[in-house]
C-alpha positions in Angstrom: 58.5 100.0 -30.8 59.0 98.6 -34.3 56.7 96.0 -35.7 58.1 92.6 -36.3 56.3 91.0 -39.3 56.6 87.7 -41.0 55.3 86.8 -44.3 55.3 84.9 -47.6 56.8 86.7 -50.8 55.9 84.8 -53.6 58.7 84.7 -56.9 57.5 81.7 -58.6 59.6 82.6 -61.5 62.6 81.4 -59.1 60.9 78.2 -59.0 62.7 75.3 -60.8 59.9 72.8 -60.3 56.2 73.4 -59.3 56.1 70.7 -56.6 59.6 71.9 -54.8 57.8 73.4 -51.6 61.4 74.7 -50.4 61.0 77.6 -48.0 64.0 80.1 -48.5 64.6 82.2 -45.2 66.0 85.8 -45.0 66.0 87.8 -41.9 66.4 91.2 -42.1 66.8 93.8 -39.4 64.9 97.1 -39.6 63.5 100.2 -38.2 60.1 101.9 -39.0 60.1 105.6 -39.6 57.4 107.8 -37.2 55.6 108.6 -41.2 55.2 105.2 -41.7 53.9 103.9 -38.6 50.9 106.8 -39.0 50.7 105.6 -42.4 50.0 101.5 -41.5 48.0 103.1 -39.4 45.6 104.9 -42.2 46.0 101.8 -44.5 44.5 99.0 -41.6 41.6 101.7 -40.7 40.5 101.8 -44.5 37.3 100.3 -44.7 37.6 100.0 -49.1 40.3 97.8 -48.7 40.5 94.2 -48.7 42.5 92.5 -46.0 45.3 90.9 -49.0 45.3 94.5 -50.1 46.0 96.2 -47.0 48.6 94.0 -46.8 50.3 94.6 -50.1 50.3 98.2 -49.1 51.7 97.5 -46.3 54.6 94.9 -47.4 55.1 97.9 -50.0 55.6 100.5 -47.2 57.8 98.3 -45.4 59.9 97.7 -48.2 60.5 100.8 -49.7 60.7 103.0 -47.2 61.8 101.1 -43.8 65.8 101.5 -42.7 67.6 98.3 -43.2 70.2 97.1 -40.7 71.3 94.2 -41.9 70.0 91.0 -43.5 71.4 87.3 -44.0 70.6 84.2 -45.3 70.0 80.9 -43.3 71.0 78.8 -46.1 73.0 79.8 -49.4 71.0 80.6 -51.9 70.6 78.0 -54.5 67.8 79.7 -56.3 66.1 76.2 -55.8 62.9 77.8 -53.8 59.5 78.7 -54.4 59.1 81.0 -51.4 61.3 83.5 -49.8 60.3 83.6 -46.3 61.1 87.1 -44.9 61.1 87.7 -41.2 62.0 91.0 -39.7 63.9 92.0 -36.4 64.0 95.4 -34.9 67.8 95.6 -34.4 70.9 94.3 -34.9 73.0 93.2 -31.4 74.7 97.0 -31.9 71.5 99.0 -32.2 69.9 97.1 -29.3 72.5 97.7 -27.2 73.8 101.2 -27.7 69.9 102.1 -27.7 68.4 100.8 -25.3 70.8 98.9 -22.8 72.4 102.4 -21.8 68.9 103.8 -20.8 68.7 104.3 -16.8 65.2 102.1 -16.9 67.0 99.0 -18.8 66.0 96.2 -17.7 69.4 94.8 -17.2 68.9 91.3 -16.5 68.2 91.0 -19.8 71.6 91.5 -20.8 72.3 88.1 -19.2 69.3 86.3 -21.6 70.9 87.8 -24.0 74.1 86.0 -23.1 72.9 83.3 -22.7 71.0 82.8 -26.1 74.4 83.1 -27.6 76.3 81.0 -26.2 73.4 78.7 -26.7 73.1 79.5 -30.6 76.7 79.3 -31.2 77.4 75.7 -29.0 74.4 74.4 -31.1 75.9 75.6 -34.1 79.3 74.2 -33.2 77.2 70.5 -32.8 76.7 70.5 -36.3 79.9 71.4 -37.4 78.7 75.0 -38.4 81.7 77.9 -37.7 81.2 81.1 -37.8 85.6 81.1 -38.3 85.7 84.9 -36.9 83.0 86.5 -38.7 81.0 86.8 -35.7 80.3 90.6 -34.7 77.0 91.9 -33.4 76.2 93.8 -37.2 75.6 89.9 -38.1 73.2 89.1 -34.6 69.6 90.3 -34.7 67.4 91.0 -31.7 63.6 90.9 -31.9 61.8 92.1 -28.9 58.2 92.0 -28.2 55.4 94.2 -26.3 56.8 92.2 -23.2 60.1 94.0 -22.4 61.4 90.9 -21.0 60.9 88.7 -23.6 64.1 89.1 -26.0 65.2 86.6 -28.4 68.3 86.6 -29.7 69.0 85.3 -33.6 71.9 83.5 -35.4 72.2 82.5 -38.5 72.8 79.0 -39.2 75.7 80.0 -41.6 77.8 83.2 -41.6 76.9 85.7 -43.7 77.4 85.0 -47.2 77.7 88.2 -48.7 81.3 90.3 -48.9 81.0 92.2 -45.6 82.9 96.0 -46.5 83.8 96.3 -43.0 86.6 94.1 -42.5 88.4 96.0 -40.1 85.1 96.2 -38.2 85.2 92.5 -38.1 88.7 92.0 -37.1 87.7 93.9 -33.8 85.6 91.0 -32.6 87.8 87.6 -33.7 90.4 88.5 -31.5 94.2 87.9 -33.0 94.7 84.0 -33.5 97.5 82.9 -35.3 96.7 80.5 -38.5 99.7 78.8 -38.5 99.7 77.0 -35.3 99.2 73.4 -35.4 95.6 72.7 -34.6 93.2 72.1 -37.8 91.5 74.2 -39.4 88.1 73.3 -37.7 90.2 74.4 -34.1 91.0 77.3 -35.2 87.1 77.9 -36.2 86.3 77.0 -33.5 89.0 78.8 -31.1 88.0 82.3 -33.4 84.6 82.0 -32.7 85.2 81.5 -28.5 87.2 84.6 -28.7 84.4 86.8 -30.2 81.2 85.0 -28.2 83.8 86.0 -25.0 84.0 89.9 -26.4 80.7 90.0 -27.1 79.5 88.9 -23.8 81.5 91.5 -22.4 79.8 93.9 -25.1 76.4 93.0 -24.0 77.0 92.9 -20.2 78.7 96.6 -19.9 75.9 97.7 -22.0 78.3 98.2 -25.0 81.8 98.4 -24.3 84.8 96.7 -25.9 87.4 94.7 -23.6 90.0 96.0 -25.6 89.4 99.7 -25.1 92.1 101.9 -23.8 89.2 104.0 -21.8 85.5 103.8 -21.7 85.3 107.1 -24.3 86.0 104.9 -27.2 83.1 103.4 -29.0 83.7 100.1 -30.8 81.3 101.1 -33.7 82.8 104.0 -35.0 86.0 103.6 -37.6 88.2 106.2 -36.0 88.7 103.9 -33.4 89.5 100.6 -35.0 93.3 100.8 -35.1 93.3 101.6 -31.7 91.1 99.0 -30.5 92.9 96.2 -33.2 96.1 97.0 -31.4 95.5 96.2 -28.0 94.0 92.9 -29.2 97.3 92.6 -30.8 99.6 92.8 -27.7 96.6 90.8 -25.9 95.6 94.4 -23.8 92.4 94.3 -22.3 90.7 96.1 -19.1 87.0 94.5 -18.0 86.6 97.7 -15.8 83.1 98.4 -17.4 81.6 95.7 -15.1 83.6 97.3 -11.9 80.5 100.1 -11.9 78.6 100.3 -8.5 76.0 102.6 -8.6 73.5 102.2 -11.5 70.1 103.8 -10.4 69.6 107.7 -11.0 72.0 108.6 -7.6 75.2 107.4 -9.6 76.8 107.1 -5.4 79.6 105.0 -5.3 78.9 104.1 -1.7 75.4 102.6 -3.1 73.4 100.3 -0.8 70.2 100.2 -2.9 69.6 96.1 -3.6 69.3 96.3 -7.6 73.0 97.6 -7.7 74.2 95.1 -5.6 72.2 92.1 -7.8 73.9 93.7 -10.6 77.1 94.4 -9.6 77.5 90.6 -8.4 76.2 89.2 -11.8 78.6 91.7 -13.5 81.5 90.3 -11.1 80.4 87.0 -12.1 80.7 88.2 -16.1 84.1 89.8 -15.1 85.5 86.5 -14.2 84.0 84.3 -17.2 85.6 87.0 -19.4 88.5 87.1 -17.9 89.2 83.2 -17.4 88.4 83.1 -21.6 90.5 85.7 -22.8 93.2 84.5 -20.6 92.9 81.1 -21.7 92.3 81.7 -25.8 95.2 84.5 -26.1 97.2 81.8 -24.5 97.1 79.8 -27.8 98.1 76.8 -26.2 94.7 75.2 -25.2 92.7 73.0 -27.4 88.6 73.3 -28.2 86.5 71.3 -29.5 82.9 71.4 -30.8 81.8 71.1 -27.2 83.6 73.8 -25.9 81.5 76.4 -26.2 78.6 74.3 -24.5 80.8 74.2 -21.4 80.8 78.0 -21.0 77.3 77.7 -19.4 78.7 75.7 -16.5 80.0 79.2 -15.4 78.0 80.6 -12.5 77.5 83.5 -14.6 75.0 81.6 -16.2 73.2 79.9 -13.2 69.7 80.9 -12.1 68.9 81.7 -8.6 67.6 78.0 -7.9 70.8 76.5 -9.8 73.0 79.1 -7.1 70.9 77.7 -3.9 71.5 74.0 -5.2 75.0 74.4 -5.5 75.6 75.5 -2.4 73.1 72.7 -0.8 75.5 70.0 -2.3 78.6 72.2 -1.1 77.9 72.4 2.3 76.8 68.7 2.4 80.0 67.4 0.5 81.8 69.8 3.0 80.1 67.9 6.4 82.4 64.7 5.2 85.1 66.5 3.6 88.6 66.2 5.4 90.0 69.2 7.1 91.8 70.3 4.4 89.2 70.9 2.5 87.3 72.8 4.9 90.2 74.7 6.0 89.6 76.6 2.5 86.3 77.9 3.7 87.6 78.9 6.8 86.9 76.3 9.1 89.6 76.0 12.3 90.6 79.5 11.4 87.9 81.4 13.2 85.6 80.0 15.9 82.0 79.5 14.9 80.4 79.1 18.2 78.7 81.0 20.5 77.1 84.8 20.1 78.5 86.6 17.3 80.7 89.6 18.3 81.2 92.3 16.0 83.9 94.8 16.0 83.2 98.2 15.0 86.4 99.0 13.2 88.6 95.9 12.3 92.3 96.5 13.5 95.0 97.0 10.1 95.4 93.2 11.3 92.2 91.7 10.5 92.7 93.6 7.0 95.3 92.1 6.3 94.3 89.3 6.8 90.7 89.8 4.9 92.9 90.7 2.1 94.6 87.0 2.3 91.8 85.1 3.3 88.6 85.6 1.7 86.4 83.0 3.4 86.6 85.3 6.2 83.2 87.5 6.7 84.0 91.4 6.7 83.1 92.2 10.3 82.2 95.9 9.2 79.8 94.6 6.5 78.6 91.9 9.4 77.5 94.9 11.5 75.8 97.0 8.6 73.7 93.5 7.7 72.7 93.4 11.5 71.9 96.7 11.6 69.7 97.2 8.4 68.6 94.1 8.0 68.2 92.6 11.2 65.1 90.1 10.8 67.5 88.6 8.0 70.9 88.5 9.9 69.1 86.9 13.3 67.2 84.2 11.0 70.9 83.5 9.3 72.4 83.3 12.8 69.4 81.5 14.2 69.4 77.5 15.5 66.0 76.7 17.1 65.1 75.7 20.1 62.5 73.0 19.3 60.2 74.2 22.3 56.4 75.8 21.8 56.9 78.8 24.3 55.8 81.7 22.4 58.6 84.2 22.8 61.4 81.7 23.9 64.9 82.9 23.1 66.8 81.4 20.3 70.3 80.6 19.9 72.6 82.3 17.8 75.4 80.7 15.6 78.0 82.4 14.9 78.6 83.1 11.7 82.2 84.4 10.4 83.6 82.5 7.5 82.2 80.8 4.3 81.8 77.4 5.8 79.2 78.5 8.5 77.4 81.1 5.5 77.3 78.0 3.5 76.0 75.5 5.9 73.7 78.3 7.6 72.0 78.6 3.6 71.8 75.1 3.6 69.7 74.4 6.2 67.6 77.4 5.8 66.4 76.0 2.8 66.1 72.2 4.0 64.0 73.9 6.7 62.2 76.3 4.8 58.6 75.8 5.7 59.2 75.2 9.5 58.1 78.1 11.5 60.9 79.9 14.0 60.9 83.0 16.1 63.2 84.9 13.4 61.8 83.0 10.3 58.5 84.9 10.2 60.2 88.3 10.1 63.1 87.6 7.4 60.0 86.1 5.3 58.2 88.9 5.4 61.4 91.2 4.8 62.1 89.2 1.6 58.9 89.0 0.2 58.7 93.0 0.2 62.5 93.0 -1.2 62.7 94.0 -4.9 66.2 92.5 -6.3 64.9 93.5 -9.7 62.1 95.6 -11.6 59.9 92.8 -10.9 59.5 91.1 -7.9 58.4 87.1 -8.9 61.0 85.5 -7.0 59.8 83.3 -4.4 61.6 84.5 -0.5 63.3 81.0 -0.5 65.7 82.0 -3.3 65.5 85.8 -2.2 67.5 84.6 1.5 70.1 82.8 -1.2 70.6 86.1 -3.3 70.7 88.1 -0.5 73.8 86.6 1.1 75.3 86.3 -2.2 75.4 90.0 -3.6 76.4 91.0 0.1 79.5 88.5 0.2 79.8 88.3 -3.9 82.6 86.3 -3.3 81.1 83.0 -2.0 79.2 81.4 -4.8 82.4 82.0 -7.3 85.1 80.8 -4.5 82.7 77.8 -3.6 82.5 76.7 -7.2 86.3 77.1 -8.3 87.6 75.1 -5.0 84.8 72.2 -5.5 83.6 72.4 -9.1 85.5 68.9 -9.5 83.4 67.4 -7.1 80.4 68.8 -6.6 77.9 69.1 -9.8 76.0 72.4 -10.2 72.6 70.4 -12.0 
């Protein structure tokens, strides 16, 4: 892994006054040759150097013969400074991504950090009345990583990049098609520009490095030959998000996968699907109006929720639903479907029930039902369960039965307001969740486990809840 290296260059011939302490920051994007690396190596073992001279060496190694990526500014240069403060990243947004986020041992959820770090640079930006007007593309977004694979951190500059960029056409591919001459000012249009790329490049990071606007998969979005193509689908407003639609992504590549990870990620990537979707549909529209807070409110998406933001959500939906009127809970499925009594399952659903699946999606799929109770069965039966309240050891307990959204979200609910009680079936599903692995690592507490788990089997729920109550129910 590259080195990522911060220092002081001194050029007090710059300096326009002695006592100006101005710092001057440049960040500059890099990779370290294999020869170089050994050579650091040689000059920190030395044992006739001084440390200040080890380190000139080594500043001299890294300058001359390190591959650049890309650099900016944070501020225009005034030549007002005494310092130049250079910091160093390992990649730009493209390197990171076509390098490493394609690998089979990613570790994808970081691919949603990622995400979220830019949408949270640009809506602070977009506070200060800082645009990037459509000159955002991920040449000019630098990642530095650390020993930690985890730890990522995503950089923006507080300015575009100052200096004539020679791809323009490579630029265009990533500001979308946004008429000037519409009647919105000039800091709307900034401001509408820059939504349309941080929406593409979402998409770019979550499918691990694919353009919305692709005509297939094959094309890559960093190589020339394909600009024109790319540039005229954005044109005519063109664009397939079937990247995210991919099932499978451990070494099995089945399509019929039932391993946990792929379901965790295929849910988030649905979630990504829809917030890209919803955007592009909205800013190609032209018709809309954003303002400098606009690009805050893309986090209010699911797609962006944690695990405990997802369980609260639902807590207040299926308390807000106990008092709704019917016609509210009519939309989750309540009076279409009884929800008393022992479950019964059908093996295979009639063309009927299909259909009808097809029409109503608060509905549970009874074939999916059956494969939960079957491979999971401490979790379905602590889902289902309502306890007795008696201290027999063994007693039966009673089943609910659960077949729609309503009683999925109201069974979640009090789950978790009952977490720490002890029941016949709680015990079991505990100690199924606690040895479930969602991700590579496994630090999430069983609570929010039971929450996941219904959520990437019925992907559905958490993104149906939200869009029917989002105006009445607060995700925070």
């Amino acid at each position: 892994m590259p080195n990522i290296i911060q220092t002081e260059l001194n050029f007090p011939a710059l300096a326009c006054d002695e006592e100006n302490t101005n710092i001057q920051r440049m960040s500059i994007a890099y990779s370290i040759p294999e020869h170089v690396n050994s050579d650091i190596s040689k000059i920190n073992a030395s044992s006739v150097m001084s440390k200040e001279e080890k380190q000139r060496e080594i500043d001299i190694k890294l300058l001359n013969e390190t591959k650049c990526h890309g650099y900016f500014f944070d501020y225009v240069p005034n030549m007002n400074f005494k310092h130049l403060f250079l910091e160093t990243c390992n990649d730009t947004l493209e390197t990171y991504i076509l390098k490493y986020a394609t690998e089979i041992d990613f570790q994808w959820t970081i691919l949603q950090k990622i995400c979220f770090q830019l949408v949270d640079s640009v809506a602070w930006l977009h506070q200060r009345d800082l645009y990037y007007d459509g000159r955002l593309h991920p040449r000019n977004i630098f990642i530095k990583t650390s020993d930690t694979q985890s730890k990522v951190k995503l950089q923006l500059s507080e300015k575009a990049n100052p200096f004539h960029n020679l791809d323009t056409e490579y630029v265009n591919l990533w500001s979308g098609f946004i008429h000037s001459d519409l009647d919105k000012s000039v800091d709307e249009i900034a401001i509408q520009k820059d939504l349309v790329s941080v929406t593409i490049l979402m998409f770019f990071i979550q499918s691990s490095g694919v353009h919305p606007f692709q005509i297939t998969g094959s094309l890559h979005p960093a190589k020339w030959e394909n600009y024109q193509c790319i540039q005229d689908q954005i044109k005519v407003g063109i664009y397939t998000l079937e990247a995210l639609d991919r099932k499978c992504f451990c070494a099995n590549e089945n399509e019929n996968c039932e391993e946990t990870p792929c379901k965790y990620r295929l849910w988030v990537n649905m979630l990504a699907k829809d917030r890209t979707d919803t955007m592009l549909t909205e800013l190609f529209n032209e018709t809309k109006s954003y303002t400098k807070e606009s690009s805050g409110k893309l986090m209010e998406h699911p797609f962006f929720w944690k695990t405990s933001t997802v369980l609260r959500f639902i807590e207040n939906s299926s308390n807000y639903l106990k008092e709704a009127d019917m016609t509210k809970k009519c939309l989750f499925g309540l009076g279409q479907s009884s929800n008393k009594g022992v479950i019964r399952i059908k093996k295979i659903p009639t063309a009927a029930t299909q259909q009808s699946q097809v029409h109503q999606p608060w509905i549970l799929n009874d074939v999916l039902l059956l494969k939960l109770k079957n491979n999971h069965t401490g979790i379905f039966n602590y889902l289902q369960e309502i306890p007795a309240w008696n201290d027999q050891k063994g007693a039966p307990f009673e089943k609910k039965n659960i077949t729609n959204f309503y009683g999925l979200l109201t069974q979640i609910r009090n789950k978790s307001a009952h977490w720490n009680e002890t029941t016949p079936c709680g015990e079991k599903a505990k100690e199924d969740l606690e040895n479930m692995s969602f991700v590579a690592y496994n630090e999430m507490h069983a609570q929010l486990k039971f929450c996941l788990f219904w959520n990437i089997h019925f992907p559905e729920l958490i993104l149906y809840t939200w869009k029917h109550l989002k105006d009445v129910i607060a995700h925070h």
